[in-house]
N, C-alpha and C positions, 0 to 999 in steps of 0.2 A: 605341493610340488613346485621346484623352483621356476622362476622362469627362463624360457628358453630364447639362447643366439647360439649365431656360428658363422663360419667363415663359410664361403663357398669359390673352391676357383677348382681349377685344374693344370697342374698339380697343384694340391694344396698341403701334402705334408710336414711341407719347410715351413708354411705360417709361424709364425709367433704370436698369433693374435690369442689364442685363448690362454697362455701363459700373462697375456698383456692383460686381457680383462677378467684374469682370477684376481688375478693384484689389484686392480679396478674396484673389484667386485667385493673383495674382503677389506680394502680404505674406505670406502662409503656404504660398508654393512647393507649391501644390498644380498640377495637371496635368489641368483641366476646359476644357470649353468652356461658353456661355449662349447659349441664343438668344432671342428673340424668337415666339411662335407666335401667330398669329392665327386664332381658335377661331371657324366658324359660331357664332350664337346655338345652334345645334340641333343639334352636333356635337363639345360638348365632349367628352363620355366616348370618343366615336370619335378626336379629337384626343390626348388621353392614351394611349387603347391604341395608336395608330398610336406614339407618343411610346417606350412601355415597348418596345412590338417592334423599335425600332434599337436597343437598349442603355440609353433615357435611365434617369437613376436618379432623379430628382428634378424637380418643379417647383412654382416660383409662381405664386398666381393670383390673378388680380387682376377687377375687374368683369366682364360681370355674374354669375360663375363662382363667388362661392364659396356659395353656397349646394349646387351641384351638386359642388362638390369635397366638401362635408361628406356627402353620400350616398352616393359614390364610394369612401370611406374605408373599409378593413375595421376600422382598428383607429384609435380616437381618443384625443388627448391631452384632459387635465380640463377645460384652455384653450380648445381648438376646441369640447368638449361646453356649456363654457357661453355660449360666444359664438354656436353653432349655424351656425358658418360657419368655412371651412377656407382658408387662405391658402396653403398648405406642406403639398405630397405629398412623401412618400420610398418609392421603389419598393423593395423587400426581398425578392423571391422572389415567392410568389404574396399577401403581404401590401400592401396601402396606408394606410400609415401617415399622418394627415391631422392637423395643427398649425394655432393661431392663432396667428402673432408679434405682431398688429398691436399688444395692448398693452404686451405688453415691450418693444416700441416706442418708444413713447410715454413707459412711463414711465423707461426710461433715458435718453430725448431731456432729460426734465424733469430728471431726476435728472445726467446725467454733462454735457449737453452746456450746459444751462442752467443748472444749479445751482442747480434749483427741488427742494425737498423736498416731499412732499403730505404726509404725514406733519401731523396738525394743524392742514391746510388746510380752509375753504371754499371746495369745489370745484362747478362748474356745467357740467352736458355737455348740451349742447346737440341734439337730434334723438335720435333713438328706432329706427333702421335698422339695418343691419349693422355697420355703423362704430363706433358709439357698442355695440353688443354685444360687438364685439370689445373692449373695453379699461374696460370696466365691473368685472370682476373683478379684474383687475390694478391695476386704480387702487383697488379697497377691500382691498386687500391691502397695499397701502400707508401704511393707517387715517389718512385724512381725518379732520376734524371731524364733516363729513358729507357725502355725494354727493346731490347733486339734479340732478333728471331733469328738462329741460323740451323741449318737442315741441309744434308746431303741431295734430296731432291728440291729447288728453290720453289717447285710450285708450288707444293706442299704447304710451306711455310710462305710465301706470299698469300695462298686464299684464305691459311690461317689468321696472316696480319690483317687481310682483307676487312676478315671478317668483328675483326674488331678496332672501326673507324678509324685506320692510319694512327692508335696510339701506339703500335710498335713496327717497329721497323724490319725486314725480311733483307737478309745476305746470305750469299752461299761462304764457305767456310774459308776458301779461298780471298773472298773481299772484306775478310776479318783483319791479313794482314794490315798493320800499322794502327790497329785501333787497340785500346786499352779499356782493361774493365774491373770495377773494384768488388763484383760479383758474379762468378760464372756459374752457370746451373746447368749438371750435366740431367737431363731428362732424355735421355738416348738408351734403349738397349743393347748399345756395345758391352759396357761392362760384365752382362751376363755369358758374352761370350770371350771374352778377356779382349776384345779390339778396343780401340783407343779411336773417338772421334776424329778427323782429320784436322786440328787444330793448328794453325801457324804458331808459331816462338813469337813471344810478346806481347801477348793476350791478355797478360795477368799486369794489372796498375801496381804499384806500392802499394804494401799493407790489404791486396785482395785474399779472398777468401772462394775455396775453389771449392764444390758442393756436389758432391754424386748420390743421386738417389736410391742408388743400390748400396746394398748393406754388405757386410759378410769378416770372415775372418781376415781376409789378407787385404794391403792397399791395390785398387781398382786401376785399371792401366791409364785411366782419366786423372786420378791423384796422385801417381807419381808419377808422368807427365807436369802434372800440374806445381807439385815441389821443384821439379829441376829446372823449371821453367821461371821459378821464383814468387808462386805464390805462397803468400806469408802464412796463411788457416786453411788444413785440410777436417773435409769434416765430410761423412757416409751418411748413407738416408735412414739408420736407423731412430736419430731422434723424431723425424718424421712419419716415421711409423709408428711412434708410441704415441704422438699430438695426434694425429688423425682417428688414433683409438679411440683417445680422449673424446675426439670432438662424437664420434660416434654413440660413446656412452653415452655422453649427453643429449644427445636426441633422443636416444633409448630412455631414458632413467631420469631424466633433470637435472642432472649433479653432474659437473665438471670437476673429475679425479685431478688429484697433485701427481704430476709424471716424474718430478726429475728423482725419486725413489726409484719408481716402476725402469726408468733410464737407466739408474746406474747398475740395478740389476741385472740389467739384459747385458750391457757393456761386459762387468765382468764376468758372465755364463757364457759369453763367444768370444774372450779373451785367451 
């Protein structure tokens, strides 16, 4: 029997994850299945253990779950501990091993699929939630110029910066005016409801590249804002979702899959 993963959120029918990791699955000849699980809001941990008791050995998760996957966890990677949310269980025996991929994500989307370096960059991450904690440390690991935090609520995003020793900086969106940035990262839930972060005119440096972590058919009201405002590379988060698969494989399996196939594929099926 193969072995078993899957996605778990709520809703989870949009995923593309198990279309990600059959193409995964069939480049490095491995012999898995993926599903799909749709989790009660109140019934994750019962979801999981239902999950481990067929055999499954792993899964991803996705809204509104990771907070409760990071609880869940016996034993956490440095990444999940500083993001304080878990993307990637690996079942082990009586161990649960809990992972954040979403910045290594991210930053090989920038790094392999864009051939954006941050490295040296002025960078702006936009919102203050679990999204933007996911990929806060992986992006200063990187070493930026510098990382600035900006959030609709500024406390939010001050106990955020707080909490990671003054290397970034916390502003509300309004004391963005006059500053320039050669990478902006939209990590905000507006997109999913078509609002547009409150962003000042002038935000974008020459030759910036303007970055929503939401995916989908049409442009995001954050990147066309972001074109007319004159940033030079717009780019959606689903090359990010196909590296964070990756990096999840590879926890799972030992094998780090080739994406930029698995990438172009997705590109033109939601083209």
């Amino acid at each position: 029997m193969p072995d078993q993963y899957a996605v778990i959120g709520n809703p989870v029918a949009h995923s593309k994850s198990p279309q990600i990791h059959a193409e995964f699955a069939r480049q490095t000849g491995q012999e898995l299945t993926y599903e799909r699980l749709l989790a009660p809001t109140d019934h994750f941990k019962a979801t999981v253990e239902t999950f481990i008791a067929r055999g499954g050995l792993g899964v991803n998760v996705t809204l509104p779950f990771k907070g409760e996957a990071f609880d869940l966890a016996t034993r956490l990677s440095e990444r999940a501990r500083a993001a304080q949310a878990v993307n990637t269980l690996k079942f082990e025996g009586n161990t649960i091993f809990g992972d954040n991929t979403d910045g290594a994500g991210l930053v090989n989307d920038l790094a392999h699929n864009l051939g954006r370096a941050i490295a040296g960059q002025r960078v702006l991450l936009l919102g203050a939630g679990g999204a933007a904690r996911g990929v806060i440390k992986p992006l200063l690991e990187q070493q930026p110029a510098y990382l600035t935090l900006a959030n609709r609520t500024p406390g939010k995003a001050r106990d955020l910066a707080q909490s990671l020793d003054g290397r970034v900086e916390f502003v509300s969106y309004a004391a963005l005016t006059g500053m320039q940035f050669d990478i902006v990262i939209n990590a905000t839930s507006a997109s999913l409801t078509g609002a547009l972060p409150p962003l000042p005119p002038g935000v974008f440096a020459h030759g910036a590249l303007a970055y929503d972590m939401m995916y989908g058919m049409r442009e995001t009201p954050f990147l066309a804002f972001a074109r007319s405002d004159g940033a030079a590379a717009l780019a959606d988060g689903l090359g990010m979702l196909v590296e964070q698969a990756a990096e999840s494989f590879l926890i799972w399996r030992g094998l780090r899959p080739d994406t930029a196939l698995v990438l172009k594929r997705l590109r033109q099926a939601i083209a």
